[in-house]
C-alpha positions as CSV (number, residue, x, y, z in Angstrom):
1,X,53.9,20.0,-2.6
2,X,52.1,19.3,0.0
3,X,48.5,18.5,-1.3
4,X,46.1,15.6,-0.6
5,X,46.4,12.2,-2.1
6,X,43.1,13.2,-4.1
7,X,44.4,16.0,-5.1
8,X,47.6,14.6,-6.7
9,X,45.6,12.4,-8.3
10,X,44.1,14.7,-9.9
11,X,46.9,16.6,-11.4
12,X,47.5,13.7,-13.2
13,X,44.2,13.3,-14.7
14,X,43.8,14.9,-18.6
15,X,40.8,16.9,-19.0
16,X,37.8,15.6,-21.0
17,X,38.2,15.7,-25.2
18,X,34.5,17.9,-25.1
19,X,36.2,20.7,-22.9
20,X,39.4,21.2,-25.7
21,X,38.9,23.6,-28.6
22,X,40.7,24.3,-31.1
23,X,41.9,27.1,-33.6
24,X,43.7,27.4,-36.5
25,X,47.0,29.5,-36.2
26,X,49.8,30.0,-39.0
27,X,48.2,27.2,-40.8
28,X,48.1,25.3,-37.7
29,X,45.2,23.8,-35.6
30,X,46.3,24.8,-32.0
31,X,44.5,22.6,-28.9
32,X,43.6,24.7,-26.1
33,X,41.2,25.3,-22.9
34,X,38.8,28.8,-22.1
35,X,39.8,30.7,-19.5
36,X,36.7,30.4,-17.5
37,X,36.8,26.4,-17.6
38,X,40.2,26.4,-16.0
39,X,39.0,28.3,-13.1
40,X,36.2,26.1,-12.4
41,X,39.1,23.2,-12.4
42,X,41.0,25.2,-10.0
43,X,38.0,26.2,-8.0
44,X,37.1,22.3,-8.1
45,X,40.4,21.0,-7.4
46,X,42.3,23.2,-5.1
47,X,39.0,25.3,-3.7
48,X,37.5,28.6,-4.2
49,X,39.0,30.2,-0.8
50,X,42.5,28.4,-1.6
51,X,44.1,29.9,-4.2
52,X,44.8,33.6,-5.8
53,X,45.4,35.7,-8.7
54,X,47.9,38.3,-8.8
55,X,48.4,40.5,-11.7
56,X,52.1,41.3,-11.1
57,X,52.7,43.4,-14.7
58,X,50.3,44.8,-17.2
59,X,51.4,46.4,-20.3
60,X,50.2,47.7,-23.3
61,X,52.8,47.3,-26.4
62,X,51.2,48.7,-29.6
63,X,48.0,50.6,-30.5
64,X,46.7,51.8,-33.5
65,X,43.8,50.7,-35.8
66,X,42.6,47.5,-37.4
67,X,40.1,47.0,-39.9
68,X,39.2,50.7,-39.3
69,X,38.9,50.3,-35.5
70,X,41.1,51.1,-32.4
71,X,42.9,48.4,-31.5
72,X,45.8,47.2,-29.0
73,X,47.7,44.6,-27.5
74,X,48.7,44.1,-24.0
75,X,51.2,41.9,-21.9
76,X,51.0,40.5,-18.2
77,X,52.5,38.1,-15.6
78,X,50.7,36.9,-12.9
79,X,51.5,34.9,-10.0
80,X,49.2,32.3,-8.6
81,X,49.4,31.7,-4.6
82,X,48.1,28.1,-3.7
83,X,47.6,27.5,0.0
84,X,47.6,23.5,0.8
85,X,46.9,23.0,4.8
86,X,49.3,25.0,6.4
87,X,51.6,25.4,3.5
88,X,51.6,27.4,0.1
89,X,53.4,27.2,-3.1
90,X,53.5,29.7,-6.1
91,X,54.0,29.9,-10.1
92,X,53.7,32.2,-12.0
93,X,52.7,32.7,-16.1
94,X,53.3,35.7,-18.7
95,X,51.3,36.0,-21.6
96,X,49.3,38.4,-24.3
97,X,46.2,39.3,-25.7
98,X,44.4,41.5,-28.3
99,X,42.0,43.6,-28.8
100,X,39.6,45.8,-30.8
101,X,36.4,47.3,-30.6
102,X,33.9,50.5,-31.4
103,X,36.3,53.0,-29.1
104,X,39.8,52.5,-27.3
105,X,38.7,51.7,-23.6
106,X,36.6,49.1,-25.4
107,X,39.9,47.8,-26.8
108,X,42.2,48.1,-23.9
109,X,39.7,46.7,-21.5
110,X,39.4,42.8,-24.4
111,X,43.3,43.1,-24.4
112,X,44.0,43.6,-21.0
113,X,41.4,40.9,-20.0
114,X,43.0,38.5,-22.3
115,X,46.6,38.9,-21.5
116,X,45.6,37.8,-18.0
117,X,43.7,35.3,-19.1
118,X,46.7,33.9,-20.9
119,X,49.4,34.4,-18.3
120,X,46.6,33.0,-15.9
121,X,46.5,29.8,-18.3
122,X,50.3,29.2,-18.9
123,X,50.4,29.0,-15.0
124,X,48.1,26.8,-14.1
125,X,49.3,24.9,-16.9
126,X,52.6,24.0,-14.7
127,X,50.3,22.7,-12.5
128,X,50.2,19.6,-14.7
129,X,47.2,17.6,-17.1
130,X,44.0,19.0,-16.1
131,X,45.0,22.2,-17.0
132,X,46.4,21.7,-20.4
133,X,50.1,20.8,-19.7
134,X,49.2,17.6,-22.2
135,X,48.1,19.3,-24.3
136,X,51.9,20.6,-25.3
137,X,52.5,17.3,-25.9
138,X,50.1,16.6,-27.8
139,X,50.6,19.0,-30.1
140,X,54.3,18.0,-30.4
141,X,53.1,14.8,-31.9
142,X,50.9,16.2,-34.4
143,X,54.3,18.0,-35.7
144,X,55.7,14.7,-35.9
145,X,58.1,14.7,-33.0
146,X,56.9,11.5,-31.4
147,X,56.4,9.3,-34.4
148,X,53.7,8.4,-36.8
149,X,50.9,6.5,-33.2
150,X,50.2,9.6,-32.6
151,X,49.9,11.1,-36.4
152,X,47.6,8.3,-36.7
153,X,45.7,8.9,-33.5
154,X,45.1,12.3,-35.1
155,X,43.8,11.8,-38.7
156,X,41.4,9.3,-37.2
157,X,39.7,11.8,-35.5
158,X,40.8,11.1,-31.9
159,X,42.8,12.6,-29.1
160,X,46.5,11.9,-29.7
161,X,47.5,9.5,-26.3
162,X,50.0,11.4,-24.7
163,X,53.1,10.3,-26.0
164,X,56.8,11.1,-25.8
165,X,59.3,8.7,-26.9
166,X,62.7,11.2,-25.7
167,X,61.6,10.4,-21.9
168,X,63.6,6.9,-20.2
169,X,62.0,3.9,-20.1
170,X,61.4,3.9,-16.7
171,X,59.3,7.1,-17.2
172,X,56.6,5.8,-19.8
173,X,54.0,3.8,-18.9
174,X,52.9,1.6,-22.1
175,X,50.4,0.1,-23.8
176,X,49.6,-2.1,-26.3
177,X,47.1,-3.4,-29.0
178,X,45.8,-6.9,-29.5
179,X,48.5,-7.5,-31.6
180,X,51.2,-6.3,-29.3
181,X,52.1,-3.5,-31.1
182,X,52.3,0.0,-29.2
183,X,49.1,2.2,-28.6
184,X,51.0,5.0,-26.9
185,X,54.0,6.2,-24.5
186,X,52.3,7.9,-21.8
187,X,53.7,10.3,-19.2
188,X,50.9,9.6,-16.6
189,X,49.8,6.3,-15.2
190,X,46.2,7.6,-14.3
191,X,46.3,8.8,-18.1
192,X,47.4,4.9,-19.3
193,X,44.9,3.5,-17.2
194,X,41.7,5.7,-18.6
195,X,43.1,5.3,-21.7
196,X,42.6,1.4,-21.3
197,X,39.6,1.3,-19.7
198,X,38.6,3.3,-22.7
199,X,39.8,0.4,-24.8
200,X,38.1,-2.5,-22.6
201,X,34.7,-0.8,-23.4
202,X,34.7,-0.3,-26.6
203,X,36.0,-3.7,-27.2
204,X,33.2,-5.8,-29.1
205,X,33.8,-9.5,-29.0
206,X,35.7,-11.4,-26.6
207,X,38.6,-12.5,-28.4
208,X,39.4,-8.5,-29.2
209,X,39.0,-8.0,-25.7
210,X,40.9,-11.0,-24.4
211,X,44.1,-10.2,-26.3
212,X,44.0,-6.9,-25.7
213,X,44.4,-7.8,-21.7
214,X,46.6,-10.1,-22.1
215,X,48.9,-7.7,-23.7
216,X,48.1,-5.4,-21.2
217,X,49.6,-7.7,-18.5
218,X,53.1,-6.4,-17.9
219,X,51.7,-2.8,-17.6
220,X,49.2,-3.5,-14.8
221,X,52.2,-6.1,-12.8
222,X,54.2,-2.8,-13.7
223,X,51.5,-0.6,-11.9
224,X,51.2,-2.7,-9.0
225,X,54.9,-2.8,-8.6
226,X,56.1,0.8,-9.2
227,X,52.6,2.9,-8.3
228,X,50.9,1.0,-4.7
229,X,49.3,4.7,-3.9
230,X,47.2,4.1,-7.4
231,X,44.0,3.3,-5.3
232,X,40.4,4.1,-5.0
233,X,38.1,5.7,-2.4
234,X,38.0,2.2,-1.3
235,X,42.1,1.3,-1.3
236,X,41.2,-0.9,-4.2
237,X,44.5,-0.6,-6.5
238,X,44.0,0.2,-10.1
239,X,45.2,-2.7,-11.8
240,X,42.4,-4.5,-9.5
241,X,39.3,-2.3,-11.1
242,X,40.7,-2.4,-14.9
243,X,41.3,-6.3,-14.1
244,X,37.4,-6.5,-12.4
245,X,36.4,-4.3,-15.5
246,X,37.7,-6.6,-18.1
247,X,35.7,-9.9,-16.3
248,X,32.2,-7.5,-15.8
249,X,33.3,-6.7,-19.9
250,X,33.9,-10.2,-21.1
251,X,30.7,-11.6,-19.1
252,X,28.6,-9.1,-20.9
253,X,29.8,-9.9,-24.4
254,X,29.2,-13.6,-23.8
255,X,26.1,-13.0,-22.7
256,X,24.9,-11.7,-25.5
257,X,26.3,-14.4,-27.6
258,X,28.6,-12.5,-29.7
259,X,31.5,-14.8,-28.6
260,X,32.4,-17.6,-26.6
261,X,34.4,-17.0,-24.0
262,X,37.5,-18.8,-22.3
263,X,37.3,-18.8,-17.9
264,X,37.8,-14.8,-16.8
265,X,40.8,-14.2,-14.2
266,X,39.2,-14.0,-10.9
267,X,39.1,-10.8,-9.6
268,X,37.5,-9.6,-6.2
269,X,34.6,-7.2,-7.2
270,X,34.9,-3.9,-6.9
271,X,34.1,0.0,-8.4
272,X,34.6,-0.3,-11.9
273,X,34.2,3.6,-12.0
274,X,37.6,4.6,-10.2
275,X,39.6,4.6,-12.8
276,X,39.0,8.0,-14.5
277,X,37.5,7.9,-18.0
């Protein structure tokens, strides 16, 4: 695939927990993204001018009445064309939607919009994080696939880290509390990183956040190793800004007393603000 180092980057890169919604569905609460915020992703990420929507199929499978009212459902594929420089790439989605309203063309025109909105969706998903694809996993732990880390990420009100303990060791990037034990098994190490940084800031003495990097050691050495292309605007590494992060953090709690604090590893100073959040 021939995109920009940015842009790679960015694929990588879950979206925000403010732009996921939820609904409940067969007794389930289902995770998802609107429609119009994965365009402006797409639009943001790829550019307005470089990429399309095709609606290959479009087909209406039932009709009747609901509630008293017309109602319908529709299926549709689309195919998304991607242009990078001088190349292009394609995927393609299917999906469904509903609909029902005061007369029929009311209810053909909701369903047909959100069947393409879904097939529209499912593709980009393939795309990878920011548009939802961790969001599967997610919801695989809250069935209880991946163990209980993630059932307890849940029920205390947080995102569930991405984690999937069926991929090879060489493919999860880990991390760990201040007791060693393990946080989460992430597929992403741009996911792993903001998900520490996370964890450095909200950190509120210094011996919380001095175990907690210390744990954290053999993931950054393992970032260094296994991801050099992990760097900023500035080609400063990852590991470097969560290591400069954790000295500007650990100066600030000492400062205001709240601990007192063993020597900081030196670190060369840099933008703390790389790392995604």
């Amino acid at each position: 695939m021939p995109l920009t180092r940015k842009q790679k980057q960015e694929l990588e890169i879950a979206p925000p927990e403010d732009a996921i919604r939820t609904r409940q569905e067969g007794g389930k609460s289902l995770a998802y993204l609107e429609g119009w915020y994965l365009v402006r992703e797409a639009n943001r990420i790829f550019g307005a001018d470089c990429w399309d929507r095709i609606t290959l199929t479009a087909q209406c499978v039932w009709q009747g009445k609901h509630e008293g009212k017309p109602a319908c459902s529709y299926t549709a594929r689309v195919r998304l064309c991607i242009r990078a420089g001088t190349a292009s790439f394609v995927r393609e989605g299917s999906g469904v939607g509903h609909g029902q309203g005061l007369h029929p063309g009311e209810a053909h025109g909701q369903a047909l919009k959100a069947a393409e909105t879904d097939a529209t969706k499912r593709a980009l998903a393939t795309l990878g994080a920011p548009f939802g694809l961790t969001l599967y996993e997610t919801a695989r732990a809250g069935n209880g696939e991946v163990g209980s880390t993630a059932q307890a990420s849940q029920q205390s009100g947080n995102a569930a880290p991405l984690l999937n303990r069926t991929l090879p060791g060489r493919d999860r990037w880990i991390l760990r509390g201040v007791s060693g034990e393990v946080q989460g098994f992430y597929t992403s190490p741009i996911l792993a990183c903001s998900s520490l940084r996370r964890a450095i800031n909200e950190a509120t003495d210094t011996a919380t956040l001095e175990a907690l990097y210390g744990q954290n050691k053999r993931f950054l050495a393992r970032l260094v190793a296994e991801r050099p292309d992990l760097v900023n605007d500035t080609d400063r590494h990852y590991a470097q800004i969560l290591s400069a992060l954790f000295q500007t953090r650990l100066k600030a709690l000492s400062m205001n007393g709240k601990e007192t604090a063993a020597p900081a590893p030196t670190a060369p100073p840099i933008r703390i603000d790389a790392v995604p959040v």
